[in-house]
N, C-alpha and C positions, 0 to 999 in steps of 0.2 A: 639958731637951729643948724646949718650950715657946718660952724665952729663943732660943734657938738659931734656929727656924723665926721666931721675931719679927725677930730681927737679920737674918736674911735676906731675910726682905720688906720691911723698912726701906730694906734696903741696896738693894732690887731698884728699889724705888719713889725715892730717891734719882738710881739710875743712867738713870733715864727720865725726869726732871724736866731732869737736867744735861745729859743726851746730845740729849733728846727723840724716842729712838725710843725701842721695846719695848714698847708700852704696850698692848699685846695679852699679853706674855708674863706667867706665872706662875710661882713657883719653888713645889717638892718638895724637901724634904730626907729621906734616904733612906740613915743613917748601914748597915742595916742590908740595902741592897737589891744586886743582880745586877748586883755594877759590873766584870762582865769584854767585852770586844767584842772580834772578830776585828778587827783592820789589819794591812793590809799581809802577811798571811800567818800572824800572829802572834798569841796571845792577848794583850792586856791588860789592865790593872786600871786603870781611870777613877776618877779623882777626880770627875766629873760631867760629863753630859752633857747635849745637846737636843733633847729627843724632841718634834716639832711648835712648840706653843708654850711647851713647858716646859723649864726651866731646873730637870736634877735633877741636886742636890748630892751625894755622897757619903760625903764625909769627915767625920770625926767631932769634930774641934778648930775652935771655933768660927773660929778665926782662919785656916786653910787653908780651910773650908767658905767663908768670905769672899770669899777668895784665887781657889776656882774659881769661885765663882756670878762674882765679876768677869771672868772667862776666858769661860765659857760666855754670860755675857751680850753680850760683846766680835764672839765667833764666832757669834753670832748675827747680830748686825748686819752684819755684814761679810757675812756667805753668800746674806742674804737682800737687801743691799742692792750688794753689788759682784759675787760669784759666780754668784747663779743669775739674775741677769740674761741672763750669758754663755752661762751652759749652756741656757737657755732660746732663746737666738742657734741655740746648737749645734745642739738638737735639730731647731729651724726649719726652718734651713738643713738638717741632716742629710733632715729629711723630704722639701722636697723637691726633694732631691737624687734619692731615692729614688722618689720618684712620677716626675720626669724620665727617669729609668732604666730604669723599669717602662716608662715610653711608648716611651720610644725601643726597648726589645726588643722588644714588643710590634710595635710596626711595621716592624721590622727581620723577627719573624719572617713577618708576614702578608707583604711582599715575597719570601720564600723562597718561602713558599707560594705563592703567585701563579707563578713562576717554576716551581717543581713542577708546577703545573696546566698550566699552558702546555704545559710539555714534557712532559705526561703525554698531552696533545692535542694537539700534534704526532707523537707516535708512535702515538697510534690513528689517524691521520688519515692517515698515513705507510704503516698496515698494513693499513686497509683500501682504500688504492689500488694497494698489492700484490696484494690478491686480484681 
């Protein structure tokens, strides 16, 4: 067990020297931990996953345990250096899209109102020169 968690931080501290990111990350190995997650609609059974800055292994054979900490380390990098750039774009933009949005009804409705007023005073204006 022991063997196992060393080879994996070898391997981890390896893939950070060659790659030269991750060096914030930390690996868990966790032959025995809750490797199921809803995708896509779907349960699954995770060979290992990345929760923050950790890189938790699942699998039980050191050579598949390898296999994903190399996976998870991978999609690590990529998410944090190509994806959530993007989605960081997205939400940007999404926001304000939506503060745009907000302004602009906003001022669309006080022009209604306005318009109400108006014609709320012109018809008292209208009926007391009736009487």
């Amino acid at each position: 067990m022991a063997s196992i968690n060393k080879a994996l931080n070898a391997e981890l501290k390896r893939l950070v020297i060659k790659y030269g990111f991750g060096k914030e990350l930390s690996v868990v190995w966790m032959p025995a931990g809750d490797n199921t997650a809803e995708m896509f609609g779907e349960r699954k059974e995770l060979s290992g996953e990345v929760i923050g800055t950790k890189l938790v292994i699942y699998e039980h054979a050191l050579n598949r345990a390898l296999n994903t900490l190399t996976h998870e380390f991978f999609e690590y990098i990529l998410h944090k250096n190509l994806v959530r750039p993007y989605v960081n774009l997205i939400e940007g933009l999404e926001h304000a899209y939506q503060k745009s949005m907000y302004e602009n009804k906003e001022a669309f409705i006080e022009i209604l109102c306005e318009m109400e007023q108006q014609e709320r005073e012109e018809t008292q204006k209208n009926d007391k020169q009736k009487d």
